[in-house]
N, C-alpha and C positions, 0 to 999 in steps of 0.2 A: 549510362548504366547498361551494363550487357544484357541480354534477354535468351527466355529459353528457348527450343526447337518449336516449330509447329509437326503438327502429327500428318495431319490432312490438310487439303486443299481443294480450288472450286466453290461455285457456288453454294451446295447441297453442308459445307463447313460448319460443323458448330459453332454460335457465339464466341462462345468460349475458349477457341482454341485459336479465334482469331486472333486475340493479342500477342499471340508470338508470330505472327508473318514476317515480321522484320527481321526473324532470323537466319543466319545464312550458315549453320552448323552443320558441315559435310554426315551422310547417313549411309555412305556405302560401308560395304563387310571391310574394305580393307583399311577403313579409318577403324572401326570398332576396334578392328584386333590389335590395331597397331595402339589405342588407347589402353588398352587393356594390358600390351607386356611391358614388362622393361621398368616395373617398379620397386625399390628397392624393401626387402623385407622389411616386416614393423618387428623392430627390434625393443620397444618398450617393455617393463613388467609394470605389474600391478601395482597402482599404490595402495599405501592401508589406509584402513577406516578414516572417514572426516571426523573431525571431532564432534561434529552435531550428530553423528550417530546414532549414539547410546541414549541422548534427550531426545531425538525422535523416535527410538525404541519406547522407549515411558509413554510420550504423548499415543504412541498405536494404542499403546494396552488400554490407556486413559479412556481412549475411546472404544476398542474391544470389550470393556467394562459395562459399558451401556448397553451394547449391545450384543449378547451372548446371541449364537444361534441363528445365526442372521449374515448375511454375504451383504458385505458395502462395498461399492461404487463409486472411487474417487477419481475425477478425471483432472489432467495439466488444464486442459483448453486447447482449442488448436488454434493455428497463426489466428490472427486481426488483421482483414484486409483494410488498409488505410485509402489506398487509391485505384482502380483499375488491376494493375498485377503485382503491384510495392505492399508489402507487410508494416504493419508496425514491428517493431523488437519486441521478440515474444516473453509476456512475462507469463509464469504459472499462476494458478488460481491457489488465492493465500492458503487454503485447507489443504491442497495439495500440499504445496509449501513443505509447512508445519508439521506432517506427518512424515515426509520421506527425507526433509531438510535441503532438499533441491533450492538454489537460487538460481540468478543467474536468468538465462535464457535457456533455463533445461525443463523440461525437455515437451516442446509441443506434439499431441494427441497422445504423449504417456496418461495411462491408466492405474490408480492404484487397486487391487481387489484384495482387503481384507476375508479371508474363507474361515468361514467358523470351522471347528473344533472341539472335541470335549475338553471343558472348563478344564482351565489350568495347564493346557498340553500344548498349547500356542507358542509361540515366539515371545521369549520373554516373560515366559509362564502366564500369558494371557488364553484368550480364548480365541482367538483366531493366528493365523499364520499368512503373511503378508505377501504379494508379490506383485512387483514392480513392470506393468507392460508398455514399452516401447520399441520404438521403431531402430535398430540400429545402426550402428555408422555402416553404410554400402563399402562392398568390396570394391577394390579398386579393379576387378575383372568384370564387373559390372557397371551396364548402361547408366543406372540411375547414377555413377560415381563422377560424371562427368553430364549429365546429361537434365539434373535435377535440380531447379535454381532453387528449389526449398529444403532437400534436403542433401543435395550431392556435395565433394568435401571440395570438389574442383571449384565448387562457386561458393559457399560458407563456409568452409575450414573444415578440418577435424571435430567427428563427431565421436561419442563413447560408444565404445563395443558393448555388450551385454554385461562383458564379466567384468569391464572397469567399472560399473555402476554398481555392482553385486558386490567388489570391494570396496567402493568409499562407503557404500549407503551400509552395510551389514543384510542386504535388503536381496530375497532372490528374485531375480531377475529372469523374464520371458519374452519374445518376439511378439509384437502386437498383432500379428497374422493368428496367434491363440486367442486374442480377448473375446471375440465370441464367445467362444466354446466356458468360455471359466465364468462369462456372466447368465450364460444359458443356461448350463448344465444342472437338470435337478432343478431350476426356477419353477414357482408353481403357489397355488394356495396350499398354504398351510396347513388349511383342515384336511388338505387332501395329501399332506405325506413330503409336499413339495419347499423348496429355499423360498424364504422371505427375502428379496434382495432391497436393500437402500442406496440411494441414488445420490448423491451430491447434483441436484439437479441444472440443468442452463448451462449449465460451463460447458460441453461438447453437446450437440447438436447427434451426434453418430451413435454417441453411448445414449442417450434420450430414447434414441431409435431402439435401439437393442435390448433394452429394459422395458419400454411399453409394449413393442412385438412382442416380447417374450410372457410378459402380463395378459397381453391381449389373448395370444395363443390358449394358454394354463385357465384359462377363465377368474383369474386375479382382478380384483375391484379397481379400477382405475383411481376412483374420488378416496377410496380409502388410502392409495399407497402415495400422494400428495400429502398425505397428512404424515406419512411414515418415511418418505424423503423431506420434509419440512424437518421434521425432528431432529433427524440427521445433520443437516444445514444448523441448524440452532447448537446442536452439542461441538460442534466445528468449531463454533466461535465460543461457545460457553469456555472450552477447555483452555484457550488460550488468554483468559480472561489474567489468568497468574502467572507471570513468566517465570521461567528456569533459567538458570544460574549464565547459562549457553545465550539464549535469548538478551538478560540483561547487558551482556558484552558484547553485544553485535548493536543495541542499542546505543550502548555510548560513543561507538563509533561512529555510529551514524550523527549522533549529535558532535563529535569531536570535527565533522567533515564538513558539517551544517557550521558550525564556530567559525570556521576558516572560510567560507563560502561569505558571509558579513563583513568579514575582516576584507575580503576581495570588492566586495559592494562601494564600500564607504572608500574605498581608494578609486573605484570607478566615477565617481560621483563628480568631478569636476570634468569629466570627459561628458559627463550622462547632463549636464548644464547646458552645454555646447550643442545638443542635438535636439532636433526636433521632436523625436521617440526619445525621449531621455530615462523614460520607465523601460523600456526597450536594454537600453545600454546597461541597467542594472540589473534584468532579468539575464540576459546575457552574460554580463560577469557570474552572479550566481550557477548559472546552468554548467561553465565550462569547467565549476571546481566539482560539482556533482556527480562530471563524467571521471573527471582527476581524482576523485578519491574514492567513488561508489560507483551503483551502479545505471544512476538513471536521478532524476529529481523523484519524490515517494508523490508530489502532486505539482500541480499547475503554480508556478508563482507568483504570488500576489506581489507585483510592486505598484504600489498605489500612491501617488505624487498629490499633496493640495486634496482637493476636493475629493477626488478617486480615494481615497483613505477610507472615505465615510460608506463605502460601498464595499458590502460584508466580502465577496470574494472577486474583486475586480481583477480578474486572469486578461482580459483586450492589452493591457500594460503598453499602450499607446499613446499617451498622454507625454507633454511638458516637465520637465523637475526644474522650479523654480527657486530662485533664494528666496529664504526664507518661508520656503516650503517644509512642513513634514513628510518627512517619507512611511509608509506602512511596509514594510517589507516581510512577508511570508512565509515560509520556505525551509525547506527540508532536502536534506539526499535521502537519498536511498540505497543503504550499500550493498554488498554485490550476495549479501543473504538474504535482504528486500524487506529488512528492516527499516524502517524512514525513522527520522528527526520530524519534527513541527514546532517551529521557534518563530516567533515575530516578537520585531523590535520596530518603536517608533521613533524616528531618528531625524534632530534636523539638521536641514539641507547644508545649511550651510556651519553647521556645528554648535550654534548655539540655539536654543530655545526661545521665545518669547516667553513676559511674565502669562502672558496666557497660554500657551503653551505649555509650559511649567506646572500650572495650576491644573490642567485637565490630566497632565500626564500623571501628574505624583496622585490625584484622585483615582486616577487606576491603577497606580503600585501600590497605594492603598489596600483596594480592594484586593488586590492577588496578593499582597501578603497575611491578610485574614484569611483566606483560602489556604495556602499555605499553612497556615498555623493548627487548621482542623483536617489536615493532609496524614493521616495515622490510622493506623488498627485501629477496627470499631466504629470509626464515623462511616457516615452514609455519603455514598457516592453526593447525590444530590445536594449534603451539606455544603461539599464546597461552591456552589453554586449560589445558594441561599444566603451564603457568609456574604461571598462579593458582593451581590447585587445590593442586600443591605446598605454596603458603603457608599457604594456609590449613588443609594437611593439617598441616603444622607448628605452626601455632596452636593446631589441636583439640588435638596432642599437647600440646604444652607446658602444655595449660589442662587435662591428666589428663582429655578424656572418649574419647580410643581404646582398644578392646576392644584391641588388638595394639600390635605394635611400629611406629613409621613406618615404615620399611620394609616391611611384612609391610600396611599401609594403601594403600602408595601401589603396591605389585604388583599386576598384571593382575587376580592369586586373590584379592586385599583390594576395597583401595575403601570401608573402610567409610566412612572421610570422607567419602564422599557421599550419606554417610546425612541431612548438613547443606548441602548441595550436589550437590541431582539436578539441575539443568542444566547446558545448554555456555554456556561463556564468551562466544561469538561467535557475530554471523552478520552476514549481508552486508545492506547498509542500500541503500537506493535508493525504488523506485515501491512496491515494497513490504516494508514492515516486516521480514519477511522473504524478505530478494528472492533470486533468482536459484535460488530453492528446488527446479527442477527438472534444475541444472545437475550434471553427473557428479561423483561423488565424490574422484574424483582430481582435478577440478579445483576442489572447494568445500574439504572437509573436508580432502585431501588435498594439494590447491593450492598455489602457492608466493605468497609475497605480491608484490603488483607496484605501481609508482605509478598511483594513480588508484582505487585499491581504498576504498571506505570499508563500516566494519561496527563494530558494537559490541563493547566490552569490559564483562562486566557480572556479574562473579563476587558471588557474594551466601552467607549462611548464613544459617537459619532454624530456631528452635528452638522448637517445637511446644508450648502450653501442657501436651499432656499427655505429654510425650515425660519420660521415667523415666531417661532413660541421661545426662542434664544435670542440673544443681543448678537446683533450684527459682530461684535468680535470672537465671537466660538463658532461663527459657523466657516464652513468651510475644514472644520480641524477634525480628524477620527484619529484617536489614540486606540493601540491594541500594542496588548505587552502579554507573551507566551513565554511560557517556561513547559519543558516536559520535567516529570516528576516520577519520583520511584519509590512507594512507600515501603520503607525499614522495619525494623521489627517495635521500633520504638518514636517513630514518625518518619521524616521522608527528608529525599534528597533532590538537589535539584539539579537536572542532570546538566541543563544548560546555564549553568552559573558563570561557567567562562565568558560569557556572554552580559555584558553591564545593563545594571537595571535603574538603577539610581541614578537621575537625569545629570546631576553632577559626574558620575563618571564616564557616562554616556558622553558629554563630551568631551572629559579628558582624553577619553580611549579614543574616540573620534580625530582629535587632533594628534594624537602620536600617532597612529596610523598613515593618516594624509601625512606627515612628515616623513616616516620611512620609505 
């Protein structure tokens, strides 16, 4: 991998700027200039609008709406260093996201600054008026175009100009060398005449700076204005609680890339027999269709072989795939609007099921299709949770392994069925895996279900090779069967249906696949 120039040299060297020593990047005048001519004009125009546009025009105001009178603070994030001087691939922070409709790897230490207005005279008849601050693509008569392994185009490609951003987004557009000035300007206490600013807080590190300096300066309460960037943070996720028309379709995608990502799995599976890491071999097959159809995996996947099943997010995927093992497989893309899928299927190794196997499995299709069933306008998030568990508290009973009575299990003082089911059934599916995770409990956990909502159903048991309170043939098995979900105006749909649930076609499908 190439590396960038160093600055200085000698003892007296920054830490920091020692990791490029290695570089041998000529710095006399007659290399610059010759870097600099001889490149052929950018003959491009502008494309129009993206189509996520106009829906993240709505979602500003959505939030402009909460906030009248008031200058908000939305930053990308800048790079993730992973190792010494290597990045991770930059993703934006999902709030960002969601407002400017950026995916992708766009655009790190972009800023958004929503700037109040009088009501109504905003962008899109809101109260504020939007503008988008980054860094943009270096001229190719400049240093940094060649000389910048973060963001020059000589070592990362083609970056967006100012005013290609201004056309896709609808969104105007400024040189980050302004974001001071537009988060400063006029900041101040309130009672004293001055901007109330809110903060999308943690996500940059530089804007944190420039908002508390700025606080600090004005004599603004510090402890008070955590409560007034918390709120912020919370409306972030609130708003996205209901997806738009835009959103629902980038969703299916992602699950239609996630479909095809299984279908690659189960055809790896006699390769993944053969190897040592054979959870390896099928985290592998899944990862390579994630890059092939999106834009990254949306999380870590779980391929979890035998025992590992019963271990709620087993990501090591280092283990053995044996016959007559089950597989727990995980997993989602993420496509390239950073939308993810979250679908697990339990599937065996070698295509068929044991009768116990069978028995545990369909006790959890059970339960997910009572979930299912109260998946509609007007139930409570939490129902779907309370339906499964139910079932599956009925199951444990009827199979003789509860200490107590059903009743006396499924009481506030019980619970021990959840000895086989420690997690919640649900959660809300979007930019991220778990999205909207900062949103008020009366309106997640507490919530009432509404069209437009999509989130998981994903009731599972897991019976621990050394767990003593089961008979020696259930243990070692963890069954988890996921479906993402999108409720209608008149119950729901399930997005990942392409995907067999019913253990009989799970392995019809299983062996047409390995045949083709």
């Amino acid at each position: 991998m190439s590396t960038d120039a160093t600055t200085t040299t000698g003892s007296d060297q920054p830490l920091e700027e020692r990791v490029n020593n290695r570089s041998q990047r000529p710095s006399s005048a007659a290399f610059k200039s010759f870097m600099a001519s001889s490149w052929a004009p950018d003959t491009s125009t502008l494309p129009g609008a993206d189509d996520v546009a106009p829906y993240a025009a709505k979602r500003r105001t959505a939030i402009s709406t909460r906030f009248p009178g008031e200058r908000l603070v939305i930053p990308a994030g800048p790079h993730k260093v992973r190792s010494n001087d290597t990045d991770y691939r930059f993703r934006p922070h999902s709030g960002f996201s969601h407002l400017t409709g950026l995916g992708l790897d766009h655009e790190p230490d972009a800023v958004l600054i929503m700037e109040p207005v009088a009501e109504g005279t905003g962008e899109n008849g809101s109260n504020h008026n939007s503008t988008l601050f980054f860094a943009p693509m270096a001229g190719r008569d400049s240093e940094e175009f060649y000389s910048s392994a973060r963001s020059g185009e000589f070592w990362i490609g083609p970056r967006p100009t100012l005013a290609l951003l201004q056309s896709r987004l609808g969104l105007v557009t400024a040189d980050l060398t302004g974001l001071e000035f537009a988060i400063t300007t006029d900041a101040g206490a309130v009672e004293f005449g001055g901007m109330r600013i809110r903060l999308l807080r943690d996500v940059d590190m530089n804007c944190d700076a420039l908002v508390d300096t700025s606080r600090i300066n004005t004599g603004v309460d510090l402890e008070a204005s955590d409560s007034l960037d918390g709120e912020l943070t919370e409306a972030l996720s609130e708003i996205r609680l209901v997806k738009d028309a835009w959103e629902i379709e980038e969703m299916k995608k992602s699950v239609a890339a996630t479909v095809n990502g299984f279908h690659d799995v189960v055809k790896s599976l006699d390769r993944a027999l053969t190897h040592d890491r054979g959870e390896r071999v099928v985290e592998g097959a899944f990862f390579a269709r994630a890059r092939e159809e999106g834009n990254d995996l949306g999380y870590d996947t779980i391929a979890a072989s035998g025992n590992n099943a019963t271990v709620l997010h087993w990501i090591n995927n280092n283990g053995k795939v044996n016959d007559g093992d089950l597989l727990l497989l995980d997993a989602g893309v993420e496509a390239e609007s950073l939308y993810t899928a979250d679908i697990t299927r339990t599937l065996p190794v070698n295509g068929t099921y044991t009768e116990v196997q069978r028995k545990i499995y369909q006790a959890v299709l059970d339960a997910a299709d009572a979930a299912f069933a109260v998946a509609k306008p007007g139930s409570k998030f939490r129902d779907l949770h309370t339906t499964a568990v139910t079932v599956l508290a009925e199951n444990l009973d009827a199979w003789g392994l509860l200490p107590v009575s059903l009743e006396e299990a499924l009481s506030p003082e019980g619970q021990q069925h959840r000895r086989w089911m420690p997690h919640g059934t649900s959660h809300h599916l979007g930019l991220d895996v778990h999205d909207c995770a900062q949103a008020k409990a009366e309106l997640y956990l507490d919530g009432i279900l509404e069209e437009g909502m999509v989130f998981t159903i994903e009731p599972g048991l897991y019976f621990k090779n050394e767990d003593l309170a089961v008979p020696e043939e259930y243990r070692g098995i963890g069954v988890r069967i996921e479906d993402d979900v999108l409720v209608t105006a008149d119950g729901c749909v399930n997005l990942s249906a392409a995907l067999p649930r019913k253990p009989e076609d799970v392995e019809a499908w299983m062996a047409e696949v390995r045949k083709a």
